[in-house]
N, CA and C atoms as an extended XYZ file, in Angstrom:
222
Properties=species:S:1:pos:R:3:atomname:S:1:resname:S:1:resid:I:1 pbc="F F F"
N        16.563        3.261        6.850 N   UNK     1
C        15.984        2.140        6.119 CA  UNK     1
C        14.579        2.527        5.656 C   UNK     1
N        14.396        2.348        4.199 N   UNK     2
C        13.112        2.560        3.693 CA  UNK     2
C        11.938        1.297        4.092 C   UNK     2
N        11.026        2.007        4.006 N   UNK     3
C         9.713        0.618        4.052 CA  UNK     3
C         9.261        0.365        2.783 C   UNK     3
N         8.606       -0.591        2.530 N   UNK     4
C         8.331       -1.283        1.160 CA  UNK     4
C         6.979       -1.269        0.965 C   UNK     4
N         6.291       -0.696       -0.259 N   UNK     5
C         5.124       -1.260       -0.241 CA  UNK     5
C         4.763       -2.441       -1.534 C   UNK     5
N         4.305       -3.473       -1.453 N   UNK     6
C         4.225       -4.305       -2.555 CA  UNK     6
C         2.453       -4.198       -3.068 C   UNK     6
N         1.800       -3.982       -4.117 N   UNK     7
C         0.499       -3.854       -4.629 CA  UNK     7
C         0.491       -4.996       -5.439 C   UNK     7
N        -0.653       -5.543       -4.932 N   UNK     8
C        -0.980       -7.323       -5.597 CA  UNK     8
C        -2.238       -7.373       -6.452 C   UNK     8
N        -2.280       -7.949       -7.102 N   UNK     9
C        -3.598       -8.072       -7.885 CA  UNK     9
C        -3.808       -7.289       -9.428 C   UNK     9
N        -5.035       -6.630       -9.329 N   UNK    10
C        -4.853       -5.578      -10.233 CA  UNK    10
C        -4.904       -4.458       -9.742 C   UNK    10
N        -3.488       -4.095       -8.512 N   UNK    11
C        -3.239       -2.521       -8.333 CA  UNK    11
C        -1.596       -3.197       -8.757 C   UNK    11
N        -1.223       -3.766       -9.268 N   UNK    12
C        -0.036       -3.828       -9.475 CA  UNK    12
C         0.326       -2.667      -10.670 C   UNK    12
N        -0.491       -2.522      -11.496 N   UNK    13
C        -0.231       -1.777      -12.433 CA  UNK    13
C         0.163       -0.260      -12.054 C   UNK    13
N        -0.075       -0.072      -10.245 N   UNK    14
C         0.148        1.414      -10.036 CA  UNK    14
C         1.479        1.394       -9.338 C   UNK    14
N         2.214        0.075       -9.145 N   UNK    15
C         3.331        0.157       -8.667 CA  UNK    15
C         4.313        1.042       -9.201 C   UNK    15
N         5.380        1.924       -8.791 N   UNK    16
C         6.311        2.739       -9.474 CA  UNK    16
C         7.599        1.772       -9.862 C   UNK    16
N         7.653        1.374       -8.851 N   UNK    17
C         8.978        0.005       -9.253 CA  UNK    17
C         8.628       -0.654       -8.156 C   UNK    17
N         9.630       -2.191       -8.095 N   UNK    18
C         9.498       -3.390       -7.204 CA  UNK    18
C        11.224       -3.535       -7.157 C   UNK    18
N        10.815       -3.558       -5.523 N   UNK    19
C        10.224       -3.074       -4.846 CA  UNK    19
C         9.688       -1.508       -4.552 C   UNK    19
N         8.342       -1.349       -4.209 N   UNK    20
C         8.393        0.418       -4.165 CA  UNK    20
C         9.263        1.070       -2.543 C   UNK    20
N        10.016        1.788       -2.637 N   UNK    21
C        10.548        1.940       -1.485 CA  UNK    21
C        10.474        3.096       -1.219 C   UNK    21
N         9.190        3.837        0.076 N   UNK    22
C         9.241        4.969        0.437 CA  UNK    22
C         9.809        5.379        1.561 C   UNK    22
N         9.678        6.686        1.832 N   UNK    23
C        10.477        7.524        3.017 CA  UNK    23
C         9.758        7.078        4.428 C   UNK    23
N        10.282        6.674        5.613 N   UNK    24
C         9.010        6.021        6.678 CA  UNK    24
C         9.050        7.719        7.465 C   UNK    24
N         7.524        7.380        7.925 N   UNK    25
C         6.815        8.845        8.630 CA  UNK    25
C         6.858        9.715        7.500 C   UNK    25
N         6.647       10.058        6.623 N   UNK    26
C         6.626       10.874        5.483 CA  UNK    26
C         4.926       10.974        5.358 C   UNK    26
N         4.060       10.224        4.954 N   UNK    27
C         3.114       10.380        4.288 CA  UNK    27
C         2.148        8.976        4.389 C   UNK    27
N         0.703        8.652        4.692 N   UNK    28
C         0.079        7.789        4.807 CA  UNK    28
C        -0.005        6.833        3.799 C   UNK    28
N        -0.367        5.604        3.921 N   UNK    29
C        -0.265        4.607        2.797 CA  UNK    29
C        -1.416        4.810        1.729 C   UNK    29
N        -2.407        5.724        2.240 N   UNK    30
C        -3.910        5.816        1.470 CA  UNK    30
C        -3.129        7.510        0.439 C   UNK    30
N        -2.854        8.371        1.051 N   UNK    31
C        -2.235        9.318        0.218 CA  UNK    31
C        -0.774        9.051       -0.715 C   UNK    31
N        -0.107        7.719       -0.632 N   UNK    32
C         0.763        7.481       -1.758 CA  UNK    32
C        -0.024        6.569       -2.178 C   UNK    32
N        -0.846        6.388       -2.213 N   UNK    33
C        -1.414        5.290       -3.193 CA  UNK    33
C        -2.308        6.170       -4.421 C   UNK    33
N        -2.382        7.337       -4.167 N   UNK    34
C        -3.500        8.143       -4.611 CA  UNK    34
C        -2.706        8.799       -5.366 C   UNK    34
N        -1.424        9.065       -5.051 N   UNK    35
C        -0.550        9.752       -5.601 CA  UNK    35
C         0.061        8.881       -7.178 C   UNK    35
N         0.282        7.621       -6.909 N   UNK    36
C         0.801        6.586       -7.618 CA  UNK    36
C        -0.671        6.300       -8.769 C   UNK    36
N        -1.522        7.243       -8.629 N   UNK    37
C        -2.810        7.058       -9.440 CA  UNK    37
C        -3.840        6.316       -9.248 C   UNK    37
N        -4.017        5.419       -8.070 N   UNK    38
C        -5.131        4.665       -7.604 CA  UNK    38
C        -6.229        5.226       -7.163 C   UNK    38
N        -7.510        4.809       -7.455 N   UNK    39
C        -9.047        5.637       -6.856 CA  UNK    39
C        -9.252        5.440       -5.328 C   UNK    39
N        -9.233        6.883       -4.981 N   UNK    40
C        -9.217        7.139       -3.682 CA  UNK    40
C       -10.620        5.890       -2.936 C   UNK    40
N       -11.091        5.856       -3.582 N   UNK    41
C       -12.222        4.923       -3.471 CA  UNK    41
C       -11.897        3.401       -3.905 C   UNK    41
N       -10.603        3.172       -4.080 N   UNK    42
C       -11.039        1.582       -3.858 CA  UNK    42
C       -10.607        0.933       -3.182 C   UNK    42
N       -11.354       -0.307       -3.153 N   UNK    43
C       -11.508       -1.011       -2.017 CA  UNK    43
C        -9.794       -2.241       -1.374 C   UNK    43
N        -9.163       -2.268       -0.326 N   UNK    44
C        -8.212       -2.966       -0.496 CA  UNK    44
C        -8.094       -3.498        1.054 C   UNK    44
N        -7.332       -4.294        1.544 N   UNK    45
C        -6.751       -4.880        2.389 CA  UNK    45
C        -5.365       -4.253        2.754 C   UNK    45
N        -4.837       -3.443        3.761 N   UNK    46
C        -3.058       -3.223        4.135 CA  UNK    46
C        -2.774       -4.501        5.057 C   UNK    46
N        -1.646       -4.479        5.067 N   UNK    47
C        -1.274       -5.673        5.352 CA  UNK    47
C         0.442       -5.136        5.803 C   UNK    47
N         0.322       -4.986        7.131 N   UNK    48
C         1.783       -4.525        7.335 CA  UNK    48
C         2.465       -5.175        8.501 C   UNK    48
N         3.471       -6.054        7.569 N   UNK    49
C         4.416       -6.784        8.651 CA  UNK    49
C         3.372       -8.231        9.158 C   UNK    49
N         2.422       -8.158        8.773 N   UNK    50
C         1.404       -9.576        8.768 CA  UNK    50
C        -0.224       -8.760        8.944 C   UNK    50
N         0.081       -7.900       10.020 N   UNK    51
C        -0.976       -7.501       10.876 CA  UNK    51
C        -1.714       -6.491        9.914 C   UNK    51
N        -3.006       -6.159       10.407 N   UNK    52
C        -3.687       -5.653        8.925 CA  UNK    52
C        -4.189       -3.855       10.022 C   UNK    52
N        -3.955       -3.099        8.947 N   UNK    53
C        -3.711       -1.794        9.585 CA  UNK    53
C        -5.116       -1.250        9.015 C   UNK    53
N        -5.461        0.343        9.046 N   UNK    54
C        -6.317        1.138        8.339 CA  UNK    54
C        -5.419        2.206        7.278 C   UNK    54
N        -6.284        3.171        6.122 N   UNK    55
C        -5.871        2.916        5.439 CA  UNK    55
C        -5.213        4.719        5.832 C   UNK    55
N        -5.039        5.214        6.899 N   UNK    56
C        -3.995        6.114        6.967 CA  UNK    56
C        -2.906        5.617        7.504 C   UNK    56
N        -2.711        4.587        8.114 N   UNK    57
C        -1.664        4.033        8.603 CA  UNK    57
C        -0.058        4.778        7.716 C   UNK    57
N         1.175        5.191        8.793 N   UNK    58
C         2.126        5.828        7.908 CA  UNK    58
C         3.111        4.959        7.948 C   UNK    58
N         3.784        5.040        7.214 N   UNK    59
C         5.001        3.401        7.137 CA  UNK    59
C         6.606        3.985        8.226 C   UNK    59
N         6.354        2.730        8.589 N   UNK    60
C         7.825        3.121        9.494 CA  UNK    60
C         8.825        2.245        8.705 C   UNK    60
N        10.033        2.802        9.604 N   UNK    61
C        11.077        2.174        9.572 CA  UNK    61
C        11.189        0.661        8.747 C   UNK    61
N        11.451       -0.025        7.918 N   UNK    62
C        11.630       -1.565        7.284 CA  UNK    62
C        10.596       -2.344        7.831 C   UNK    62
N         8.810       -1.779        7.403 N   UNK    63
C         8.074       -1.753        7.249 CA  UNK    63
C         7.976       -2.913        5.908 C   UNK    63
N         7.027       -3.582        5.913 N   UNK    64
C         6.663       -4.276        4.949 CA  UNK    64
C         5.400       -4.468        4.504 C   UNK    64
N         4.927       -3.458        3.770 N   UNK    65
C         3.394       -3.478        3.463 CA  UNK    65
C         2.853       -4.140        2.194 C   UNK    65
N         1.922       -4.481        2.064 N   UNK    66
C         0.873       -5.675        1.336 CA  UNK    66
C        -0.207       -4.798        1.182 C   UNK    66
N        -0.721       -4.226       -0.176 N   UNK    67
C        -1.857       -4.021       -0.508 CA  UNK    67
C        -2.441       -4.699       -1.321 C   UNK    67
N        -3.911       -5.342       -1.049 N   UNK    68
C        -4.908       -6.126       -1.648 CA  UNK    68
C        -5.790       -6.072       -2.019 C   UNK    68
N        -6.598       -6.202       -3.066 N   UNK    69
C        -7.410       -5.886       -3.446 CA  UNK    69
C        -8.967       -6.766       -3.108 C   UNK    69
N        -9.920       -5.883       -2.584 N   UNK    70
C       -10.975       -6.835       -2.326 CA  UNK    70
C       -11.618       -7.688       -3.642 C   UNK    70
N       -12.196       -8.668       -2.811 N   UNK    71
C       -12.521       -9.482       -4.057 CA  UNK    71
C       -13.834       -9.821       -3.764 C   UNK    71
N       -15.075       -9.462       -4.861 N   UNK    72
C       -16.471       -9.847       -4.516 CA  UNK    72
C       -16.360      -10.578       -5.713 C   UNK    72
N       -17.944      -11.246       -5.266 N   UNK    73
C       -18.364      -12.042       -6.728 CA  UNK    73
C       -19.811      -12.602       -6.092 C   UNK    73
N       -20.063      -13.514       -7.014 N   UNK    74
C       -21.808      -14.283       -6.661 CA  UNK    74
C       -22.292      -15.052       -7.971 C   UNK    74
């Protein structure tokens, strides 16, 4: 069973398809995101299975991950 990652906001645009469904233990969520063209530098929220991870965290098994984008303002 693959794990899912869903990108919300404006990283949706780096999604490959929906759902994105990668290989689990393969590769960290911060290095496919980088891969999928996102700046290694920006800022986001993981969100896996509810609980909020860091951003090498590697996806397991029917995994359900949530990436978010921070949101400033003033």
């Amino acid at each position: 069973m693959a794990a899912r990652l869903h990108l919300l906001g404006i990283f949706k645009k780096y999604q490959p398809s929906d759902p994105w469904e990668v290989r689990p233990g393969d590769q960290s969520v911060e290095l496919l995101l980088e891969e999928a063209g996102m700046d290694s530098h920006a800022g986001y929220v993981l969100l896996v299975n509810g609980s909020r991870k860091k951003k090498d965290y590697v996806p397991q098994e029917g995994d359900e991950i949530k990436v978010m984008p921070l949101v400033a303002g003033g």
